[in-house]
TIKOLGU-160960 format. One record per atom (N, C-alpha, C): residue in three letters; x, y, z. Coordinates in steps of 0.1 Angstrom, whole numbers, padded with zeros to 4 digits, always signed. Each point is the difference from the previous one (the first is absolute). Layout:
N
ALAXYZ;...
//
This chain:
154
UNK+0129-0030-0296;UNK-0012+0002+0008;UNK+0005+0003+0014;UNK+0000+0013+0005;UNK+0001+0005+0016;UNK-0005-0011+0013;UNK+0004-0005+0009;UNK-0002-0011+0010;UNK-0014+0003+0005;UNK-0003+0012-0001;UNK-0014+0000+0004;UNK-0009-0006-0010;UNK+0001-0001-0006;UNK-0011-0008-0014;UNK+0004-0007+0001;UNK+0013-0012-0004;UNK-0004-0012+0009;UNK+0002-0009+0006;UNK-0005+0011+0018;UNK-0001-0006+0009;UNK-0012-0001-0002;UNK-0013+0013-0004;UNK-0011-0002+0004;UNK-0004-0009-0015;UNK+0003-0004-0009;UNK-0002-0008-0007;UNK+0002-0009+0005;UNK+0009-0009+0009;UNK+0005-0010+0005;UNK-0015-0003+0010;UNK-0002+0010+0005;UNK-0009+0000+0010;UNK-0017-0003-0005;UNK+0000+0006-0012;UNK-0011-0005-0002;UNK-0005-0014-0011;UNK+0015-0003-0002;UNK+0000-0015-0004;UNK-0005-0013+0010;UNK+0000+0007+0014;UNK+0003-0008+0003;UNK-0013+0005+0015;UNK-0012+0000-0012;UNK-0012+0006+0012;UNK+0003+0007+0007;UNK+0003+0015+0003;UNK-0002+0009+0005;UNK-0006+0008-0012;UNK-0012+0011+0005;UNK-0010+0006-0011;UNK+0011+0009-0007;UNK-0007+0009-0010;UNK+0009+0014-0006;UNK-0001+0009+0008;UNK-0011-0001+0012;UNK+0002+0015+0007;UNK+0011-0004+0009;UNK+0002-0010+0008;UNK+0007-0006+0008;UNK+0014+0005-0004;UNK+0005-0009-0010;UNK+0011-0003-0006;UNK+0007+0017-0005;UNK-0006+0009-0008;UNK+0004+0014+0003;UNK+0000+0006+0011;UNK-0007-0002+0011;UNK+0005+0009+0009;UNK+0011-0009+0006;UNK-0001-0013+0004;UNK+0008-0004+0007;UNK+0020+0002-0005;UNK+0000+0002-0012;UNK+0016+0004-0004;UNK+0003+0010+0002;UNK-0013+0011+0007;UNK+0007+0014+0004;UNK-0001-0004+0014;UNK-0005-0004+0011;UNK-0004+0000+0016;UNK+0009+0007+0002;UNK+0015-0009-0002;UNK+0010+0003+0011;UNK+0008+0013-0001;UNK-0002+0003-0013;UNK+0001+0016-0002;UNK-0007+0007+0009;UNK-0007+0000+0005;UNK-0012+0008+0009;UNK+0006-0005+0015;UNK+0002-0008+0007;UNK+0005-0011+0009;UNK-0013-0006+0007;UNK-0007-0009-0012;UNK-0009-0008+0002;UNK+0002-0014-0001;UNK-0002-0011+0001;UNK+0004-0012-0001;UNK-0011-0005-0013;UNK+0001-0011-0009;UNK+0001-0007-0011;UNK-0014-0005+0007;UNK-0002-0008+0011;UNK-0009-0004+0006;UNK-0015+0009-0001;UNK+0009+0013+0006;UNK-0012+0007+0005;UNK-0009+0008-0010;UNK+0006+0001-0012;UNK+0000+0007-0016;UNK-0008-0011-0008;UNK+0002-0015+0003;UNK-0010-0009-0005;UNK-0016-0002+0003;UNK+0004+0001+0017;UNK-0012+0003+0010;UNK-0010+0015-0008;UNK+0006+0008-0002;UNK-0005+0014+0000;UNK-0008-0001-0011;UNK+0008-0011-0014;UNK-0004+0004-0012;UNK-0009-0011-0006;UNK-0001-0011+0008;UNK-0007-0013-0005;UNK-0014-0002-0005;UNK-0008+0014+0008;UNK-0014+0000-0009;UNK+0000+0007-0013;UNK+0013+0004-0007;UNK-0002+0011-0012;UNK+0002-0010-0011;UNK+0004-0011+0003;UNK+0001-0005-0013;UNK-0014+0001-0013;UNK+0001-0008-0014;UNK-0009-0004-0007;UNK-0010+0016+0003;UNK+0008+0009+0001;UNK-0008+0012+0001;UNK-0013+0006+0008;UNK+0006-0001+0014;UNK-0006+0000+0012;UNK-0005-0010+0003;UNK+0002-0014+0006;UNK-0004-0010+0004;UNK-0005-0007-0008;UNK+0002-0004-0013;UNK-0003-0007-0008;UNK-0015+0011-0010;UNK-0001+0012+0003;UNK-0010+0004-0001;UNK-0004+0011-0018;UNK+0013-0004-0005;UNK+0003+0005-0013;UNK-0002+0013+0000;UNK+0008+0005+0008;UNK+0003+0023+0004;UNK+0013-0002-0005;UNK+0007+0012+0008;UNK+0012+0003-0007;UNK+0013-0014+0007;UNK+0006+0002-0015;UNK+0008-0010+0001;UNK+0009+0000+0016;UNK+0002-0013+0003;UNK+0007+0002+0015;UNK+0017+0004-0002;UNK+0004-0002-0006;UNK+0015+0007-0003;UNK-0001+0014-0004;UNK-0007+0006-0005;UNK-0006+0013+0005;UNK-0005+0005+0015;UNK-0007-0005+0003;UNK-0003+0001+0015;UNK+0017-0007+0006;UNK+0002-0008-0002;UNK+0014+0001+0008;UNK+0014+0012-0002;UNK-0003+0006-0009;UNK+0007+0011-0007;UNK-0004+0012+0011;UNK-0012+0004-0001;UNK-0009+0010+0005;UNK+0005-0002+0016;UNK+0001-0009+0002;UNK+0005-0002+0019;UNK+0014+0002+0000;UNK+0010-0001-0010;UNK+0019+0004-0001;UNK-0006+0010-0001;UNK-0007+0007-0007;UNK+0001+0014-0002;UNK-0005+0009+0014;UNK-0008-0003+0007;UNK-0007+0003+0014;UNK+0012-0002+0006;UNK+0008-0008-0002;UNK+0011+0000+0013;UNK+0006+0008-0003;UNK+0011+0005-0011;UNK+0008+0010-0005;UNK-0004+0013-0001;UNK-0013+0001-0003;UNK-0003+0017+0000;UNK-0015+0000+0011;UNK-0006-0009+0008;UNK-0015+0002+0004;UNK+0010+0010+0015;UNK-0014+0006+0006;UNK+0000+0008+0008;UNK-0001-0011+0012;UNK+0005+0008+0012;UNK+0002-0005+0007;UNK-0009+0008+0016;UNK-0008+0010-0006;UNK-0007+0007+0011;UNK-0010+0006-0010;UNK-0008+0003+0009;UNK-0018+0004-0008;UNK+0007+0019-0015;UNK+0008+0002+0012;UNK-0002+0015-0002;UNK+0019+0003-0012;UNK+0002-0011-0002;UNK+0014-0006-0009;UNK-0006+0001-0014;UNK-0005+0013-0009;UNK-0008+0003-0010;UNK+0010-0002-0013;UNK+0012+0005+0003;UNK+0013+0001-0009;UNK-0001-0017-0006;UNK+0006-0006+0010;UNK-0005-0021-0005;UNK-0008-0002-0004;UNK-0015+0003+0001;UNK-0014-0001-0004;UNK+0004+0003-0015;UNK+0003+0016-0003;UNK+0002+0002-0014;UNK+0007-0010-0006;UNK+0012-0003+0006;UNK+0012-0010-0009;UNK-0005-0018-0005;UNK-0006+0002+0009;UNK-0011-0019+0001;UNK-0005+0004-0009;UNK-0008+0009-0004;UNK-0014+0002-0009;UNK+0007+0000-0009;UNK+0011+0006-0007;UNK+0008+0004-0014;UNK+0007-0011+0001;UNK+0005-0010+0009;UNK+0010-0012-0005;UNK-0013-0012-0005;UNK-0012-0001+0008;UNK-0014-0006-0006;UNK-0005-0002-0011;UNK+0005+0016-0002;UNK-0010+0003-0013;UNK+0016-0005-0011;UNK+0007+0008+0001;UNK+0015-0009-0010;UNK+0000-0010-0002;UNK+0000-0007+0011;UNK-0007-0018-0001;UNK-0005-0003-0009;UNK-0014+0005+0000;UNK-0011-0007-0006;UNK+0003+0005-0013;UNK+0005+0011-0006;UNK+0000+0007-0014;UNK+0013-0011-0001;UNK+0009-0004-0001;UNK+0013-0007-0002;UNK-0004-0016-0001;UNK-0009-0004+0009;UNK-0002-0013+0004;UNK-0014+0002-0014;UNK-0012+0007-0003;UNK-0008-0003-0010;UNK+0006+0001-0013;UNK+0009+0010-0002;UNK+0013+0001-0012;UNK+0001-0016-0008;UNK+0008-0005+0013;UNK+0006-0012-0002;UNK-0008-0011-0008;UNK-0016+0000+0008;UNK-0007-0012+0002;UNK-0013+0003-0003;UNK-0003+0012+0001;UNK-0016+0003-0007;UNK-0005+0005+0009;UNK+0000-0009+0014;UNK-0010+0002+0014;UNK+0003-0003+0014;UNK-0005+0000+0011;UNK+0009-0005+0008;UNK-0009-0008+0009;UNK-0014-0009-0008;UNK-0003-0007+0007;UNK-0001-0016-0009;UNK-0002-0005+0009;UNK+0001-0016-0002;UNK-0005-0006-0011;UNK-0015+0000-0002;UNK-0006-0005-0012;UNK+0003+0005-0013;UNK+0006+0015+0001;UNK-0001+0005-0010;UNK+0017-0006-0004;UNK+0012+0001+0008;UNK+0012-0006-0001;UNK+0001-0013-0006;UNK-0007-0009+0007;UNK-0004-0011-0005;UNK-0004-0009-0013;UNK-0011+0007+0002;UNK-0013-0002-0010;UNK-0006-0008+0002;UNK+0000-0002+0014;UNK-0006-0012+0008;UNK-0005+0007+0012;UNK-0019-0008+0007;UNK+0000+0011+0012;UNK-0003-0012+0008;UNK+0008+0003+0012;UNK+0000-0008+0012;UNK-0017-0004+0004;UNK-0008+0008+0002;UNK-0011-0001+0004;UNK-0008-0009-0013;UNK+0001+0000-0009;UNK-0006-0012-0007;UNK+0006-0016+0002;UNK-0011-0008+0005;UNK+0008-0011+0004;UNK+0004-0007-0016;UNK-0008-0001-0010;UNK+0008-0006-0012;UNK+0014+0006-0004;UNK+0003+0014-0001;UNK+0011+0006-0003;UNK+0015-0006+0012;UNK-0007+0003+0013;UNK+0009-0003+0012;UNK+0006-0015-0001;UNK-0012-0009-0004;UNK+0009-0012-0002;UNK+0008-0003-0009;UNK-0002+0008-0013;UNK+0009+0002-0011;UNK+0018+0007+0004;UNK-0003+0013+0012;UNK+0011+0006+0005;UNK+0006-0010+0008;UNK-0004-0011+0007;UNK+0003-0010+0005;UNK+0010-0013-0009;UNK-0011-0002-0008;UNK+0006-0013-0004;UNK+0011+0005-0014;UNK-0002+0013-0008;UNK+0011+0005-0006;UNK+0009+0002+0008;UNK+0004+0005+0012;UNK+0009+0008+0010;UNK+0005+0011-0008;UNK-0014+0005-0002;UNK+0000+0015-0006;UNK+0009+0011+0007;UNK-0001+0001+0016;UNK+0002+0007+0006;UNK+0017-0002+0002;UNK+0002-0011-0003;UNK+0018-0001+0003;UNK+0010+0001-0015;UNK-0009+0001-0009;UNK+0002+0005-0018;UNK+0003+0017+0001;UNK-0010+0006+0009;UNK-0008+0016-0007;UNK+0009+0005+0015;UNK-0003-0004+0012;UNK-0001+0008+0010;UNK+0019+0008+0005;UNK+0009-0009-0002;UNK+0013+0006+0001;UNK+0005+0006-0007;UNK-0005+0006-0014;UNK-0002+0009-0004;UNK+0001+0015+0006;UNK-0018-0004+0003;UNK-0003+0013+0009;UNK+0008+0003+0013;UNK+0002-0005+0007;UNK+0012-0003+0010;UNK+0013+0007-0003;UNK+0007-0007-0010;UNK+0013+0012-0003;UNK-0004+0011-0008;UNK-0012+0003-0003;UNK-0002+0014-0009;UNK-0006+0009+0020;UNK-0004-0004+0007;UNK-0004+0006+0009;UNK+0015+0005+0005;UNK+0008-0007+0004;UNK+0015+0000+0007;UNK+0006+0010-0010;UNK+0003-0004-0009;UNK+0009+0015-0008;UNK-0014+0007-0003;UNK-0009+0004+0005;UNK-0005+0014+0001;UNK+0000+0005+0012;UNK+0003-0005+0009;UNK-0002+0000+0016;UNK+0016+0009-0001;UNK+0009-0008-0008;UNK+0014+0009+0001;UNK-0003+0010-0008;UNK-0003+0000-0008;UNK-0002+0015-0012;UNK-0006+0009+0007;UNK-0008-0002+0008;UNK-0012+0013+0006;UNK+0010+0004+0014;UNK+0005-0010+0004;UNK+0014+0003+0009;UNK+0007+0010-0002;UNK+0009+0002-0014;UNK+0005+0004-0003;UNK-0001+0013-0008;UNK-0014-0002-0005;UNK-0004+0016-0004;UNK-0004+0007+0013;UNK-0004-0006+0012;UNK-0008+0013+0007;UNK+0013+0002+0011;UNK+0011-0007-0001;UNK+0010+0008+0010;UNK+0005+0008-0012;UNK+0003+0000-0012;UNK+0004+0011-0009;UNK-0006+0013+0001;UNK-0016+0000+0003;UNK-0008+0007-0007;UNK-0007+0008+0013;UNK-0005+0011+0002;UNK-0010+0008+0004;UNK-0014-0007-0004;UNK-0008+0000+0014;UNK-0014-0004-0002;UNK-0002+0011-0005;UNK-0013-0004-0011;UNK-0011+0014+0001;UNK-0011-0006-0005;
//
């Protein structure tokens, strides 16, 4: 297992969310601090704020990936293209894996039902299922790395 899985495994043993916890093992690659990657990412967990959307280790995936290929000026169209095709890679590699890339359906449990949510609770469903998604996000975060410095956008 590569130190980034688990660190952000480590990380989210230990209450930090899945969105949190994947971005935060890349920050300092970017030269962001651990701190400020937590701050950034803390409403995505449980699939947008507890809100059962897309899974937050996806959304934390989706923000490594904005830092390595997002643009950096309105009229920076070349990045725009490469975000959109490492996005879309994402999602096709990350639904491959797992079926979906949002919470209830990952689960099989939805946050917004309170009988279900106490069940995700008092099972500790989320610390069973969720690091999973976590290192499947991280080695696709590298794989999409590594195909799009190989490869020509188109």
């Amino acid at each position: 297992m590569n130190e980034k899985i688990k660190n952000a495994k480590q990380l989210f043993a230990n209450n930090i969310n899945c969105a949190q916890s994947t971005l935060a093992v890349h920050a300092s690659d970017y030269g962001m601090s651990k701190e400020l990657a937590f701050k950034l990412a803390s409403a995505m967990g449980g699939g947008m704020g507890h809100q059962g959307k897309t899974c937050g280790a996806v959304i934390g995936a989706y923000m490594v990936l904005g830092l390595e290929f997002g643009n950096q000026t309105p009229d920076d169209i070349e990045s725009k293209q490469i975000l959109r095709k490492a996005s879309n890679l994402f999602v096709e590699k990350f639904n491959k894996r797992h079926g979906s890339i949002d919470c209830p359906l990952l689960l099989k449990k939805d946050f917004r039902i309170a009988e279900e949510l106490e069940e995700i609770q008092e099972t500790g469903l989320t610390k069973k299922r969720c690091p999973e998604f976590i290192q499947s996000s991280i080695e696709i975060i590298q794989e999409i790395k590594n195909e799009l410095k190989e490869a020509p956008v188109n």
